[in-house]
C-alpha positions as CSV (number, residue, x, y, z in Angstrom):
1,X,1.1,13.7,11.3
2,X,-1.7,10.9,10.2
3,X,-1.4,8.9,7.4
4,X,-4.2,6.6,6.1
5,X,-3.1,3.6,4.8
6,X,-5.0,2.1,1.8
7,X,-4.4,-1.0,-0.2
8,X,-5.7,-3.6,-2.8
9,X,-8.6,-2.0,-3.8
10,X,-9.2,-4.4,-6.9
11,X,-12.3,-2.4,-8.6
12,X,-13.3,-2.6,-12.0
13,X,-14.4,-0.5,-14.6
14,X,-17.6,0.0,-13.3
15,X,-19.4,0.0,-9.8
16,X,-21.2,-3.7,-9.3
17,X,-17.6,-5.5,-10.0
18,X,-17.0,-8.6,-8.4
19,X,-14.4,-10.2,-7.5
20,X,-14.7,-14.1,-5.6
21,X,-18.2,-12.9,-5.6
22,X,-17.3,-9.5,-3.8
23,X,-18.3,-6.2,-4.2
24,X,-15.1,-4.7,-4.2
25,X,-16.6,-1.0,-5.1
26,X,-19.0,-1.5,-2.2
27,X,-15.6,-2.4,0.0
28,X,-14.1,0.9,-1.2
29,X,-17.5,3.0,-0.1
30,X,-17.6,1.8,2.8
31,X,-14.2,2.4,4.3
32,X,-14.9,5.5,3.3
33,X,-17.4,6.6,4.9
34,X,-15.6,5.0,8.2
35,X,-13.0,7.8,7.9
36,X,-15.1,10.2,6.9
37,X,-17.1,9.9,10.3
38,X,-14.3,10.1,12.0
39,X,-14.6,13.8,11.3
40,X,-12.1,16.4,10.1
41,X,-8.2,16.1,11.0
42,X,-8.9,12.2,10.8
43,X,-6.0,12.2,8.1
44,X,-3.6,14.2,7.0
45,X,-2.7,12.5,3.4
46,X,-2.7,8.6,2.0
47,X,-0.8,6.3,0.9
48,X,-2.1,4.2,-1.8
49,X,-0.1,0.9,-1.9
50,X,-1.5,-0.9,-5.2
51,X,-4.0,-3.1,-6.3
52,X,-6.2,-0.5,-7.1
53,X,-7.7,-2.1,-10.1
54,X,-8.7,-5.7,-10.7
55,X,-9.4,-5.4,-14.7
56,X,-6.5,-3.2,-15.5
57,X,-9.0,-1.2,-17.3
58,X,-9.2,3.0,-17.6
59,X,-12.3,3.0,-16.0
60,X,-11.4,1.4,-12.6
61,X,-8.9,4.0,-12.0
62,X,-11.2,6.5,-13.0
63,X,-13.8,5.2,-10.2
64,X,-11.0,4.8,-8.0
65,X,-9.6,8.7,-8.4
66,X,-13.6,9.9,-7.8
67,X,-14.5,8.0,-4.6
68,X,-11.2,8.9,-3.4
69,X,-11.5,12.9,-4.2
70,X,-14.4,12.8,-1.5
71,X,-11.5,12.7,1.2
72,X,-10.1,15.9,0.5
73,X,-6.8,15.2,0.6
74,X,-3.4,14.5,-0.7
75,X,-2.9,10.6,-1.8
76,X,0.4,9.2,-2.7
77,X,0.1,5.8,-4.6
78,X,2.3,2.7,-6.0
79,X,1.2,0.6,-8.2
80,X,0.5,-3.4,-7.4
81,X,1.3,-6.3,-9.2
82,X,-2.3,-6.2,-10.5
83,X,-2.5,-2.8,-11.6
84,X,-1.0,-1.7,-15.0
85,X,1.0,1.6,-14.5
86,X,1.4,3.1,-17.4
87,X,-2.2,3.8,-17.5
88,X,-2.4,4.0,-13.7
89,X,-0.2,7.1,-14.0
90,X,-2.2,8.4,-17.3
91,X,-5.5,8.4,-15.3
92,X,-3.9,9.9,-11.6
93,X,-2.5,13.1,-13.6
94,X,-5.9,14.2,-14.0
95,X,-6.6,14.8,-10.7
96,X,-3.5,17.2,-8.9
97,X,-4.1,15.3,-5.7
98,X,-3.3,12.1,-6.7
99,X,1.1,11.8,-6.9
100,X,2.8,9.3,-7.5
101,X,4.9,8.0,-4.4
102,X,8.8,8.8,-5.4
103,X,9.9,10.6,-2.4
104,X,8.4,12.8,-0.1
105,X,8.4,14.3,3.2
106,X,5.8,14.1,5.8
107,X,5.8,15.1,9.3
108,X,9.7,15.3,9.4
109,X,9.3,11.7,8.3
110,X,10.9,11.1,4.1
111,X,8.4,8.5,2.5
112,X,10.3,6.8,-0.5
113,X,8.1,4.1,-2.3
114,X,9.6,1.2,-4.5
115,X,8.7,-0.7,-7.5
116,X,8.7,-3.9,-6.5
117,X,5.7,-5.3,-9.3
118,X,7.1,-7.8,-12.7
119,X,4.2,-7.4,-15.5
120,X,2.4,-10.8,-15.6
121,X,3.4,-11.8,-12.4
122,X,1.8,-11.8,-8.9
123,X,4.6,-12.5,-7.0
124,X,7.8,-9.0,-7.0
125,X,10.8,-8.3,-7.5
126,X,13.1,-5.5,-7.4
127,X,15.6,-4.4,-10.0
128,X,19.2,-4.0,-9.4
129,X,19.0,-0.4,-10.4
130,X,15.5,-0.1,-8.5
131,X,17.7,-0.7,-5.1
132,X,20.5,1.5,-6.4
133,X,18.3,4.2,-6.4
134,X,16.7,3.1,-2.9
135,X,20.5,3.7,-1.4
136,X,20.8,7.1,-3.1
137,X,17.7,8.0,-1.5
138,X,18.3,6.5,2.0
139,X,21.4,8.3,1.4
140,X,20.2,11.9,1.3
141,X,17.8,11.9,4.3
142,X,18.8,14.2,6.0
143,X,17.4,15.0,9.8
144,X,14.1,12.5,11.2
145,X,13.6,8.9,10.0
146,X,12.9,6.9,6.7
147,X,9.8,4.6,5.5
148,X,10.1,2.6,2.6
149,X,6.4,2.1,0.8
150,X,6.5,-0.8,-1.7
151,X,3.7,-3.3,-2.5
152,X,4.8,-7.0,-1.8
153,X,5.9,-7.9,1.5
154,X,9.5,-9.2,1.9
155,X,9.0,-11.5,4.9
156,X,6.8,-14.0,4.9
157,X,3.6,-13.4,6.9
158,X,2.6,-17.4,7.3
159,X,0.0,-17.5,5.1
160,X,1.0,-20.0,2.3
161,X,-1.5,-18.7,-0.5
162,X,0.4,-15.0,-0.3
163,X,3.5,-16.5,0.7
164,X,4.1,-18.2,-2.6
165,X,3.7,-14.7,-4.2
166,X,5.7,-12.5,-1.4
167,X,9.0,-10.5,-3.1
168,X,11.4,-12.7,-4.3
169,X,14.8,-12.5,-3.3
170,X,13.9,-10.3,-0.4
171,X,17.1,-10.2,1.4
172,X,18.6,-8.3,-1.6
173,X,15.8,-5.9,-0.7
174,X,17.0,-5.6,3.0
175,X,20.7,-5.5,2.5
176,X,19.8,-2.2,0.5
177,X,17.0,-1.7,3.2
178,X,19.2,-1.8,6.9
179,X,19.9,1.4,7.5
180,X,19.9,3.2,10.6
181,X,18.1,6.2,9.0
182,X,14.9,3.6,8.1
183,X,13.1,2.1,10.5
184,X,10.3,1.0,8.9
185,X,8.7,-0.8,5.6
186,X,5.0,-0.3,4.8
187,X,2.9,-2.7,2.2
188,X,0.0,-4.1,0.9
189,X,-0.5,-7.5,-1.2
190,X,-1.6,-10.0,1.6
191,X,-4.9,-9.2,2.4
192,X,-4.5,-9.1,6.4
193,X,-2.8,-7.1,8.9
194,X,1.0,-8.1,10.4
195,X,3.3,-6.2,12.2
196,X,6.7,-8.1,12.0
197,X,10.6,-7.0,12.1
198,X,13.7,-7.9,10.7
199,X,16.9,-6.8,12.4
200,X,15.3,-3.9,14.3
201,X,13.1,-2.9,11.3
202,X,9.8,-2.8,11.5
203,X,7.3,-4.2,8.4
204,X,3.8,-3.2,9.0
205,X,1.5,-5.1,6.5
206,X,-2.2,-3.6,5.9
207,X,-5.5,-5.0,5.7
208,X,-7.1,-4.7,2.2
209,X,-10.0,-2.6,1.5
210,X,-11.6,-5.7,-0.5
211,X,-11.4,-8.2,1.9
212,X,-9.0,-10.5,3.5
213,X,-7.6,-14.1,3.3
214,X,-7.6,-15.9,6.5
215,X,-4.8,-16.2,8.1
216,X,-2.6,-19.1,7.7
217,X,-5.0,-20.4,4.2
218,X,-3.4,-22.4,1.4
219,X,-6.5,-22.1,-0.8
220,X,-9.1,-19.7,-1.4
221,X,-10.8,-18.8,2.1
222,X,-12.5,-14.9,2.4
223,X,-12.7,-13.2,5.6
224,X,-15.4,-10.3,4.3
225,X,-14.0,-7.3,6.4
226,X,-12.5,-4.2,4.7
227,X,-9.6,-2.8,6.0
228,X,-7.7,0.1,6.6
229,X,-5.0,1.6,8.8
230,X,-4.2,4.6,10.6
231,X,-0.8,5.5,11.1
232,X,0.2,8.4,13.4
233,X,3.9,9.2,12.9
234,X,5.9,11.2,15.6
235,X,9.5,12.7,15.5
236,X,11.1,9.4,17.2
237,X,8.4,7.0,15.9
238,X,4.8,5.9,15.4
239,X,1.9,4.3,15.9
240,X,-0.5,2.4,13.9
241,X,-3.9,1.0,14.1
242,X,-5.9,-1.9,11.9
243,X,-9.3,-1.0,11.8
244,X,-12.5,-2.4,9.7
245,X,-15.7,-1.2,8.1
């Protein structure tokens, strides 16, 4: 089973936006049309881990549920600390192949996304009863493995300008998180690719589909690629790949 991985889309509510000077639309279109020439069976759904709009506005989800139709396929999103759900969620239940991200299985994999986004802030959190309800649901999984999908990342990657704005109080997110039957937590948020681990878990950390920040950057400094990742997820693990358009 193949997942595309996309993240931190920040468009706006029409095509032309720019953010830090960058065409985050023209980002979008051209990741793509990378997987699209990868041919048929490139993916088999997506995970949509937030950021998708930079203005908060109707019309950026809009754009964003239309480019993303052309992929044929099944997408399951979380919102970002940028993105404003309520009308995230009005917009997506338009379209019957956009779903929210409760829990879901995949490939004999269960996918169980988290809130981890405070309105007004960039930097997460996760309620108390948030990670109650992460245990129920670790708790039911039956046969196969667990992912957690959540926005923020809960280690820090080194990179001070997204490290001062990771999730807060992150070891109450992994004392809920350490569980035999989860072996892995997917996000978004920092604009570069990590893999990284915590007590025999892995954190795998996509590239954005904007741009990036450079690694190890205090201030404002844009590498121009857009990201993407492919994960390919097999009964005792997976595999995952960064790539760029």
């Amino acid at each position: 089973m193949k997942l595309l991985q996309l993240t931190d889309l920040h468009l706006f509510a029409e095509r032309g936006g720019r953010l830090l000077g960058r065409d985050t639309h023209a980002a979008l279109d051209r990741v793509l049309a990378a997987v699209k020439a990868m041919g048929p069976g490139a993916a088999d759904a997506v995970l949509l881990t937030g950021d998708v709009s930079q203005d908060e506005s109707e019309g950026s989800y809009r754009l964003a549920a239309e480019a993303l139709a052309g992929l044929g396929l099944p997408v399951y999103w979380i919102a970002g600390n940028h993105d404003v759900r309520p009308t995230m969620a009005r917009v997506f239940a338009d379209y019957a192949f956009l779903r929210p991200l409760d829990v879901v299985e995949l490939g004999g994999w269960t996918f169980i996304g988290v809130d981890s986004c405070v309105a007004g802030q960039d930097a997460g959190e996760i309620a108390e009863a948030e990670l109650t309800l992460l245990r129920r649901r670790l708790a039911t999984v039956g046969q196969g493995k667990a992912a957690v999908v959540l926005h923020h990342h809960p280690l820090a990657v080194g990179t001070p300008l997204l490290d001062d704005c990771m999730l807060r109080q992150s070891s109450r997110f992994w004392r809920a998180a350490l569980d035999a039957r989860l072996p892995l937590v997917i996000c978004g948020h920092v604009h570069g690719e990590h893999s990284l681990s915590y007590r025999g878990c892995a954190l795998e950390v996509a590239p954005a589909t904007c741009f990036q920040w450079r690694d190890g950057a205090c201030d404002i400094e844009i590498d121009d690629r857009a990201g993407y990742r492919l994960f390919r997820f097999e009964a005792d693990g997976y595999r995952v790949a960064s790539l760029f358009a």
